[in-house]
C-alpha positions as CSV (number, residue, x, y, z in Angstrom):
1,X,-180.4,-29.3,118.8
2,X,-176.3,-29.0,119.0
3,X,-175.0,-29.8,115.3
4,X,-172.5,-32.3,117.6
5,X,-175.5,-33.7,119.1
6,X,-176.9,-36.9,117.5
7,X,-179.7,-36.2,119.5
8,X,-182.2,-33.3,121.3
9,X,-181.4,-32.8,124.8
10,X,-185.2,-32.3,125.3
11,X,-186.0,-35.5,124.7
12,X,-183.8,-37.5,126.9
13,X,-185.2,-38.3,130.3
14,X,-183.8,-36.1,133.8
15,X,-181.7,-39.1,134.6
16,X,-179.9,-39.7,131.4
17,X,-179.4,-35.8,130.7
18,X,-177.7,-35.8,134.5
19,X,-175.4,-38.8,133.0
20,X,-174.9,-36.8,129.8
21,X,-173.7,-33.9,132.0
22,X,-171.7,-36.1,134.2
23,X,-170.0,-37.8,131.1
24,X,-168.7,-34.5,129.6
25,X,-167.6,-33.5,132.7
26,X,-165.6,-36.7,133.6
27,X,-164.8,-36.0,130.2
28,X,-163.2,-32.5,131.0
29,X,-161.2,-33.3,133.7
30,X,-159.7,-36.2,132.0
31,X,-157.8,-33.7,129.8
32,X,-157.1,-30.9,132.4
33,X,-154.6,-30.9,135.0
34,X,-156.2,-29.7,138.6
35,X,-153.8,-26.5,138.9
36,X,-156.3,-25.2,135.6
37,X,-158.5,-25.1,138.8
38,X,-157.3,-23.4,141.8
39,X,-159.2,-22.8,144.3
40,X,-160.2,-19.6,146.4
41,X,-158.8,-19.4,149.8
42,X,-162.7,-19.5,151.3
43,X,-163.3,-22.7,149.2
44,X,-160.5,-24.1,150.7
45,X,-161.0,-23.2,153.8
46,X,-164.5,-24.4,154.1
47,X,-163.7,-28.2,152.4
48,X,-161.0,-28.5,155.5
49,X,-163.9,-27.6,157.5
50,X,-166.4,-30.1,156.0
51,X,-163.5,-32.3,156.4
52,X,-162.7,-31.8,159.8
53,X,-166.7,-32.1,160.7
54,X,-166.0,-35.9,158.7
55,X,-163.3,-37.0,160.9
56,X,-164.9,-35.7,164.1
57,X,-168.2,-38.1,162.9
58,X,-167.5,-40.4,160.1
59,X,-170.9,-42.1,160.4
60,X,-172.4,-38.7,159.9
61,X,-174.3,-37.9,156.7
62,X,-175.4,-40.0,154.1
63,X,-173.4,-42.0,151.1
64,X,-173.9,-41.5,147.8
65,X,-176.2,-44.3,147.0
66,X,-178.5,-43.1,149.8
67,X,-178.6,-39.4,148.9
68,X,-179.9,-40.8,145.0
69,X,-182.4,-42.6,146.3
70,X,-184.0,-39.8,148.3
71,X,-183.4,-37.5,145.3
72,X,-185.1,-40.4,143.4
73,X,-182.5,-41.0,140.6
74,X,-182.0,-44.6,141.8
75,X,-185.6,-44.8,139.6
């Protein structure tokens, strides 16, 4: 167990150790600013791609709420 850790990792269930995660990210990029993280010019090349494909079919693909219930985290 982490000595910050009230608590062993191991025991928590998949879906509150994905929160956990989520939380210290959110966490994270609360404190930084987003030119700590500049991107590659493929990265940025392929999320103007994925978001050209969006505007061409917005009803395309699934939302969030759907893609965590097929995952099964909506459990």
């Amino acid at each position: 167990m982490h000595p910050i850790l009230k608590v062993d990792i191991s025991e928590l269930s998949v879906s509150e150790r994905i929160q956990l995660a989520e939380d210290l990210w959110d966490s994270i990029l609360l404190e930084c600013d987003a030119s700590e993280f500049p991107l590659r010019e493929s990265q940025k090349q392929e999320l103007d791609r994925r978001l050209g494909l969006h505007r061409q079919n917005p009803q395309q693909g699934s939302t969030w709420e759907e893609v965590k219930q097929r995952l099964g985290f909506d459990k």
